[in-house]
C-alpha positions in Angstrom: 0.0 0.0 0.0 2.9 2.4 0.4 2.6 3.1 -4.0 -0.4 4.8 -4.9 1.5 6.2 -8.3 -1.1 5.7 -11.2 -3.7 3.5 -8.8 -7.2 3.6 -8.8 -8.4 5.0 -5.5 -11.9 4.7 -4.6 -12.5 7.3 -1.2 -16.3 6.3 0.1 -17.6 8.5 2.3 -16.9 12.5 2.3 -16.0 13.2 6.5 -13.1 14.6 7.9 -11.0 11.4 7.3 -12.6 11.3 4.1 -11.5 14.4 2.1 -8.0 14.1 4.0 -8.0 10.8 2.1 -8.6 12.3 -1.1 -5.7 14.6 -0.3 -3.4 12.3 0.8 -4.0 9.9 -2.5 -4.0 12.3 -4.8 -1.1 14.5 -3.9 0.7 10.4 -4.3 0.0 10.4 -7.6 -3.5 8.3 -7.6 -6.1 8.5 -9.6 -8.8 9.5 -7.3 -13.0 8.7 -7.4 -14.9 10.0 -4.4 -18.4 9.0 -3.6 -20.8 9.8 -1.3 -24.5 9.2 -0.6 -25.3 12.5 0.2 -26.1 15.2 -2.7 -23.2 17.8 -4.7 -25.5 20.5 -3.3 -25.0 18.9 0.6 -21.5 18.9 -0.4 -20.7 22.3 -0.8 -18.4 22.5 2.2 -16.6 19.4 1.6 -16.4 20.1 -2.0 -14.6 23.7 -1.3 -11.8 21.3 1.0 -10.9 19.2 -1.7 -10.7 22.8 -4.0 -7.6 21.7 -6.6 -7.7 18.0 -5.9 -7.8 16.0 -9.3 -10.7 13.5 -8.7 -13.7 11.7 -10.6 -16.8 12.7 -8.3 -20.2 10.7 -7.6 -23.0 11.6 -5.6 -26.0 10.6 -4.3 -25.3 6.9 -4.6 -22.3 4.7 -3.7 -22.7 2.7 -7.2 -21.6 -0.7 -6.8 -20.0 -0.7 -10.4 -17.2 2.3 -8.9 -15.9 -1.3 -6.2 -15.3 -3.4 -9.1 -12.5 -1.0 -11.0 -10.4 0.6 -8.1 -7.3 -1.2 -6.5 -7.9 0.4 -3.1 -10.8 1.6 -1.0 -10.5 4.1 1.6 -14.0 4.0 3.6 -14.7 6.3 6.2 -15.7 5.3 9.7 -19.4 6.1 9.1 -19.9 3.8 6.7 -20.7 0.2 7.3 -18.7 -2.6 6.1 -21.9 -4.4 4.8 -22.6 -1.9 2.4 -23.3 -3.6 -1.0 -20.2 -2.1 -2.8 -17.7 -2.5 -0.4 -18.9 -6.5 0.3 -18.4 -6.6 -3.4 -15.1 -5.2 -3.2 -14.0 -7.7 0.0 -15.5 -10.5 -2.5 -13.3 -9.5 -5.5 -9.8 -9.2 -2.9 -9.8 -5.8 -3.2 -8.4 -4.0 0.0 -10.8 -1.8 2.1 -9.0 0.0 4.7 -9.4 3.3 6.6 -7.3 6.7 6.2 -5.3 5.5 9.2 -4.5 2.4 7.4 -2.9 4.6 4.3 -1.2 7.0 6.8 0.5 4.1 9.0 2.1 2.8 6.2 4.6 6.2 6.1 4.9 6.6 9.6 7.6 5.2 12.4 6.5 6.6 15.6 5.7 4.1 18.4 2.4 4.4 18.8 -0.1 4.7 22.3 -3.7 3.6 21.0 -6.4 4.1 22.8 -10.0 2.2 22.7 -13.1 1.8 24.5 -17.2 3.0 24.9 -16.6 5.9 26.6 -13.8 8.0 27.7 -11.3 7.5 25.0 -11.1 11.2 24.1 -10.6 12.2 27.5 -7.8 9.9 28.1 -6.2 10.1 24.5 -6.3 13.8 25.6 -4.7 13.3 29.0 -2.0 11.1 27.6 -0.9 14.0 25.4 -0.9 16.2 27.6 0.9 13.9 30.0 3.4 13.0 28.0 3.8 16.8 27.1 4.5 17.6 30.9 6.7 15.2 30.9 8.9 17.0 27.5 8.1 14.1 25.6 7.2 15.3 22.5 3.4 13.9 20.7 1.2 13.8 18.4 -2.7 13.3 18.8 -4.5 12.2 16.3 -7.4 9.7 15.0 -11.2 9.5 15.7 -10.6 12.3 18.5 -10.9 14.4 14.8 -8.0 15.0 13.8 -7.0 12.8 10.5 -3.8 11.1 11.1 -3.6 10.9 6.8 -3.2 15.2 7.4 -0.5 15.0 9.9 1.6 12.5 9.0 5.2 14.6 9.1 3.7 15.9 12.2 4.0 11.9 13.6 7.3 11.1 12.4 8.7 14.1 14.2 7.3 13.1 17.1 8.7 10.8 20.2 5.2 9.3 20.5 1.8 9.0 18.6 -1.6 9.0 20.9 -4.3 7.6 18.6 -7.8 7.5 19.7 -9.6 3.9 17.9 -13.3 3.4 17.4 -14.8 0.1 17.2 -15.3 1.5 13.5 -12.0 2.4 12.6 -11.1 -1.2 13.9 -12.9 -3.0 11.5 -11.0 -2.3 8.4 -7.6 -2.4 10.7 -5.0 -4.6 10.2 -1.3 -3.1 10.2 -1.7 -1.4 13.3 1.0 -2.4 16.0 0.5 -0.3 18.9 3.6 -0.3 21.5 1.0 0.5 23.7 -3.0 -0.3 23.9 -5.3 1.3 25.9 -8.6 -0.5 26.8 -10.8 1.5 29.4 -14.2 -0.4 29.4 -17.3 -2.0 26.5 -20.7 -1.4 27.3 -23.5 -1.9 24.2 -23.2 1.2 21.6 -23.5 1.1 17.8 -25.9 -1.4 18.0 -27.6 0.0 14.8 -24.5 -0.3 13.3 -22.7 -4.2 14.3 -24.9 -6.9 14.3 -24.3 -7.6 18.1 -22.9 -6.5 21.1 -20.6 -9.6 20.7 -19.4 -8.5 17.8 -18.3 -5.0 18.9 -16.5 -6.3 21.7 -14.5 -8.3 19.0 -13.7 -5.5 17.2 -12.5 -3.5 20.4 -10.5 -7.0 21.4 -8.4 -6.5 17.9 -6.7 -3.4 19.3 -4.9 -6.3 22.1 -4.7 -8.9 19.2 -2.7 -6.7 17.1 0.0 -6.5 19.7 3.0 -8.2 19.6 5.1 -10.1 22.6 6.9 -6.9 22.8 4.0 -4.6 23.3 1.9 -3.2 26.7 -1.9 -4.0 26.9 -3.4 -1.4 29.7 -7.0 -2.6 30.6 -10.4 -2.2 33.0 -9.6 -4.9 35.7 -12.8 -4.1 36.8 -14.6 -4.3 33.7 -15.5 -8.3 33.8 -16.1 -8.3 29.1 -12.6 -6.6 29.0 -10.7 -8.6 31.4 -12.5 -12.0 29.6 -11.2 -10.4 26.5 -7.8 -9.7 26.6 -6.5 -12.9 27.6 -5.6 -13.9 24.3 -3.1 -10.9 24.0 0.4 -12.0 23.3 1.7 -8.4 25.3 2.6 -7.5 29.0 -1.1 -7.0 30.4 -1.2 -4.3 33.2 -4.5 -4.0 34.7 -6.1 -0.9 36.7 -9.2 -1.1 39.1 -10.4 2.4 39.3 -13.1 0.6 42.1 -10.5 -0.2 44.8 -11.4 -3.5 44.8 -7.7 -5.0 42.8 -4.3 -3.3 43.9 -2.3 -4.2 41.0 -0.9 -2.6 38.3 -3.1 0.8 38.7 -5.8 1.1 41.7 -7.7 3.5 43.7 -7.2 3.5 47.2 -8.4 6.3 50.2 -8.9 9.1 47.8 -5.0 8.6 45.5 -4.3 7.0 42.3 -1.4 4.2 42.5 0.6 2.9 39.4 2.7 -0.3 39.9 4.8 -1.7 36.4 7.3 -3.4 38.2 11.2 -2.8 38.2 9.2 0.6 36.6 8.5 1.8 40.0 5.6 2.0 42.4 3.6 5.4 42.3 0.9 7.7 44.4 -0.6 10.4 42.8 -2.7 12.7 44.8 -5.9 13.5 43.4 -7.0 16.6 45.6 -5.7 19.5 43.0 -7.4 17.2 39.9 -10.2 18.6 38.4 -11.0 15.4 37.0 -14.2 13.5 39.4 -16.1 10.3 39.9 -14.9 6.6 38.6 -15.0 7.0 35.3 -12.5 9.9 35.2 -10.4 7.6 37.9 -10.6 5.1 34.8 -9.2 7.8 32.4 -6.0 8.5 34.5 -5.2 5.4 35.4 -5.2 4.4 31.7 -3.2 7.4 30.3 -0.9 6.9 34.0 0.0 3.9 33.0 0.5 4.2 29.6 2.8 7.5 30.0 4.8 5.5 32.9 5.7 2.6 29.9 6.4 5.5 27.8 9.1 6.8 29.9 7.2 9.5 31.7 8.4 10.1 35.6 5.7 10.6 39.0 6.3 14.1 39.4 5.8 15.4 36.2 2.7 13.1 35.9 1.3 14.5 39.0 1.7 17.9 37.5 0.5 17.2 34.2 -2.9 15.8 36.2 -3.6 18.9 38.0 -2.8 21.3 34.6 -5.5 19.3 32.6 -8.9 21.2 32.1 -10.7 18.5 30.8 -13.0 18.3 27.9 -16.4 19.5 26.9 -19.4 18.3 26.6 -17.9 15.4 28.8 -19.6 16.0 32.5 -18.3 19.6 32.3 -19.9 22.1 35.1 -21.7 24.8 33.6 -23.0 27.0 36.3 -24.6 27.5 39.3 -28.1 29.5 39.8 -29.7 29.7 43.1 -27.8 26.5 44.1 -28.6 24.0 41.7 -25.7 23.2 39.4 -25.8 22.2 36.1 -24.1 20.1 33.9 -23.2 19.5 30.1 -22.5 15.6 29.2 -23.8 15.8 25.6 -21.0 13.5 24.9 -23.1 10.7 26.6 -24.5 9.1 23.0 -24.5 5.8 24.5 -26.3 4.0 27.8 -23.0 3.4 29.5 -22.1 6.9 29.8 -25.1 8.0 31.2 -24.8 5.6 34.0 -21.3 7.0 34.4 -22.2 10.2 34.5 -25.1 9.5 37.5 -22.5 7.6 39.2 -20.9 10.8 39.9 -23.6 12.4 41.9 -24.4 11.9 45.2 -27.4 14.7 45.1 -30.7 14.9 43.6 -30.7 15.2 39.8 -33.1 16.0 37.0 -32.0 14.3 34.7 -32.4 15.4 30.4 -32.1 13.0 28.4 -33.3 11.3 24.6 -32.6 11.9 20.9 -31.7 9.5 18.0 -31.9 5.9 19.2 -29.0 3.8 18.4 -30.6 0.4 19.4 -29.8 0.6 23.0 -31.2 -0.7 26.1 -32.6 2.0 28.1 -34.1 -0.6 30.8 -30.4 -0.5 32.3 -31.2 3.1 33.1 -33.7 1.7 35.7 -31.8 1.5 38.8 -30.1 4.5 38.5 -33.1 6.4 37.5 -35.0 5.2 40.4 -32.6 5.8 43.3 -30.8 9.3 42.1 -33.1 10.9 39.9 -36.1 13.2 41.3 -36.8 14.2 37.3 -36.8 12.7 33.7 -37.0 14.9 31.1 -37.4 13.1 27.8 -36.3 15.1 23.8 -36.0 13.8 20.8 -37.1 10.6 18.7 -36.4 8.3 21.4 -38.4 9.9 24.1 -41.3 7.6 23.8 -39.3 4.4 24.0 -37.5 5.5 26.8 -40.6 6.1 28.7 -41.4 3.3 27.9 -38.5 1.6 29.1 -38.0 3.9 32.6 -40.6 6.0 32.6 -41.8 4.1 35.5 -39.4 4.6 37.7 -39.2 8.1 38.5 -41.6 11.0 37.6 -41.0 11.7 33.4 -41.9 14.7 31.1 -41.8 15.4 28.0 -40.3 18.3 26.2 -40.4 19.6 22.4 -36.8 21.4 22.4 -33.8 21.1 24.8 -34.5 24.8 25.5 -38.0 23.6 27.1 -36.4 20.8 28.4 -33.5 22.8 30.9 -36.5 25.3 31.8 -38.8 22.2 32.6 -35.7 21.0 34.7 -35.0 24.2 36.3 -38.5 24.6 37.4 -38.5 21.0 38.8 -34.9 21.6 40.8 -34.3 22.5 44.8 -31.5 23.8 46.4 -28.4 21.6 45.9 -29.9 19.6 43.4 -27.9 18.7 40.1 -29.5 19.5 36.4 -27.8 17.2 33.8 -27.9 16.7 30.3 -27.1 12.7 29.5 -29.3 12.0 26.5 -27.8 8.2 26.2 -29.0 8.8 22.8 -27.0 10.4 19.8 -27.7 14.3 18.9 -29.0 13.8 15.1 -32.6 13.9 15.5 -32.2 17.8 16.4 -28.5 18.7 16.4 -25.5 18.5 13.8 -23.5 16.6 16.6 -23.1 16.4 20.6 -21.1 19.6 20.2 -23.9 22.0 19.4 -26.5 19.9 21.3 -24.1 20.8 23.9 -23.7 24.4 23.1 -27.5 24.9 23.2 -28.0 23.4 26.4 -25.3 25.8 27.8 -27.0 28.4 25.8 -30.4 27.9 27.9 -28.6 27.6 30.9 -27.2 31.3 30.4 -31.0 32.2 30.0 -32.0 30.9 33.1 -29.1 32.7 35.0 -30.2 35.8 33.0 -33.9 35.6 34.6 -32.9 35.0 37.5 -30.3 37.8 37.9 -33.4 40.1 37.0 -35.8 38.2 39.6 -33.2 38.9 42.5 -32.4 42.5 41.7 
């Protein structure tokens, strides 16, 4: 795959890693066809990216015919592997890969990868900026948006590359060799996309089963499917147990974080400067902890790094607080899992927002948490119905036609020391272009509120 001179390159899908495919092709001499499902006219954007860029175009259809005269195709992570034309393509031996596929082939960096349902931006993050307190010099790249096909002298310059991997990416992935994988926990998501819960897990266990005797496997201890599933891993397994419960490798214990790696030393890092709160986020750094300790990191500069990083948004980030009920933005939360995380971190009351575009998840394993932490359900978008019907039940549940509506109906339903939380558990594109702006409105509507009541108390 490293020649491209004169090769028939078929790029499927017009996304991020999409036109940086195109790019990256063409500029290597290939004879580019793009193709994407959507309309020239929904293109328009894309289409001024790729400004210059010597390529056939095809719109509004991935024809099956374009599969059977390319030598390569680049698909991008939204679409499926099932589709008819790239089946056809598998059929025929043609190779379908990903951009990060075409970009690894170029690139000599060791490489830190990171997987897993939820929190893999945060911690691909945190490792980078880790390893940057440490003067180890990074690059960050992958499904945390930035195309690793775009940056590719930007790797090789670097002592490190952090690269976050979706269970998407994974599944047309197969020259990756991580020095270091990162596996933080699999709960059901993309259930509208693979065919089983089963057969996600497999795809996140291929980021172990592409290491080599020679590489580190970092895992959820604590996290029974993980554990089960990175047995077969022919690297040095460290485990971490962000629950207290297993002190090996990296734990929790009264309040610290502790990293053990053997002749690599045995570390506390004190937690009471971190911004960082709740399990999950213990999950998060003891992942990237461990991970920058293999990669030559030392405790104190780790300890500094932890209480430098800012986190992320859209990913349990405080808003404000009006009148003493705080709310919070974790519009990131497109999946079941992270909702649960998310009410994990509360101990107080909370009205809870949640809803939008069902991706064939399981709301009944809301139930529990719903009925001892949450005073409120407020319920938006196309999956509102179903999840009343699911949990409904077990707490008092609204309904609300916007997510402005829905933080007022929240506000109005909140006490004194209560918490106001957006965790739809749903994705955002029923009503919003992504979790970003479903996240921006919601803060948006939040500012309102503060607004009216800075007149009410004046």
């Amino acid at each position: 795959m490293n020649d491209f001179k004169n090769k028939n390159v078929l790029v499927v899908g017009l996304g991020k890693s999409g036109i940086a495919a195109a790019k990256f092709a063409a500029e290597r001499g290939a004879k580019v066809t793009v193709t994407d499902i959507r309309s020239e006219s929904e293109l328009k954007k894309e289409l001024k990216a790729l400004k210059g860029v010597k390529m056939i175009t095809q719109f509004g259809n991935n024809g099956e015919e374009l599969f059977e005269t390319t030598d390569f195709v680049v698909a991008s992570p939204g679409v499926p592997v099932d589709t008819p034309g790239i089946v056809r393509a598998i059929s025929r031996g043609i190779p379908v890969v990903n951009e990060m596929e075409l970009a690894l082939c170029e690139i000599s960096t060791p490489v830190i990868a990171v997987t897993g349902t939820n929190g893999k931006t945060t911690t691909t993050e945190l490792i980078g900026h880790l390893l940057s307190s440490c003067g180890i010099k990074r690059c960050v790249a992958g499904n945390i948006g930035t195309p690793l096909v775009s940056i590719i002298d930007e790797a090789n310059a670097a002592d490190w590359l952090v690269l976050e991997v979706s269970s998407f990416q994974l599944e047309t992935m197969e020259s990756l060799r991580p020095a270091v994988s990162v596996w933080l926990n699999a709960t059901p998501d993309h259930l509208d996309r693979h065919e089983s819960f089963e057969s996600y897990v497999d795809l996140k266990a291929k980021l172990f089963t592409l290491l080599t005797n020679e590489s580190w496997g970092v895992y959820n201890a604590a996290d029974e499917i993980v554990s089960d599933a990175v047995l077969p891993s022919k690297a040095t397994l460290v485990p971490f147990d962000a629950t207290g419960t297993r002190k090996d490798g990296g734990w929790y214990e009264s309040g610290d974080l502790w990293a053990d790696i053997g002749s690599r030393g045995r570390f506390r890092f004190d937690l009471r400067h971190v911004i960082l709160e709740g399990r999950h986020n213990r999950e998060n750094m003891l992942g990237a902890i461990l991970a920058v300790l293999i990669a030559g990191g030392s405790h104190d500069t780790i300890q500094g790094g932890l209480e430098t990083f800012r986190g992320l948004p859209h990913r349990l980030e405080f808003v404000a607080e009006v009148s003493g009920v705080r709310f919070y933005d974790d519009s990131k939360a497109t999946n079941v899992g992270a909702t649960v995380r998310a009410l994990d971190a509360f101990a107080e009351p909370v009205v809870l927002i949640a809803g939008g575009q069902d991706k064939g998840s399981d709301f009944t394993q809301l139930r529990s948490w719903i009925k001892e932490g949450v005073k409120r359900l407020v319920l938006i978008g196309q999956a509102a119905d179903t999840i009343q019907n699911a949990i409904g039940a077990a707490t008092e549940t609204v309904h609300a036609k916007t997510l402005e509506e829905a933080v007022k109906t929240a506000w109005d339903s909140s006490d004194p020391g209560d918490v106001v939380l957006l965790s739809p558990a749903c994705a955002s594109f029923d009503m919003f272009s992504d979790y970003a702006a479903r996240g921006d409105a919601f803060k948006d509507s939040v500012k309102t509120i503060t607004k009216r009541r800075r007149k009410r108390t004046r």
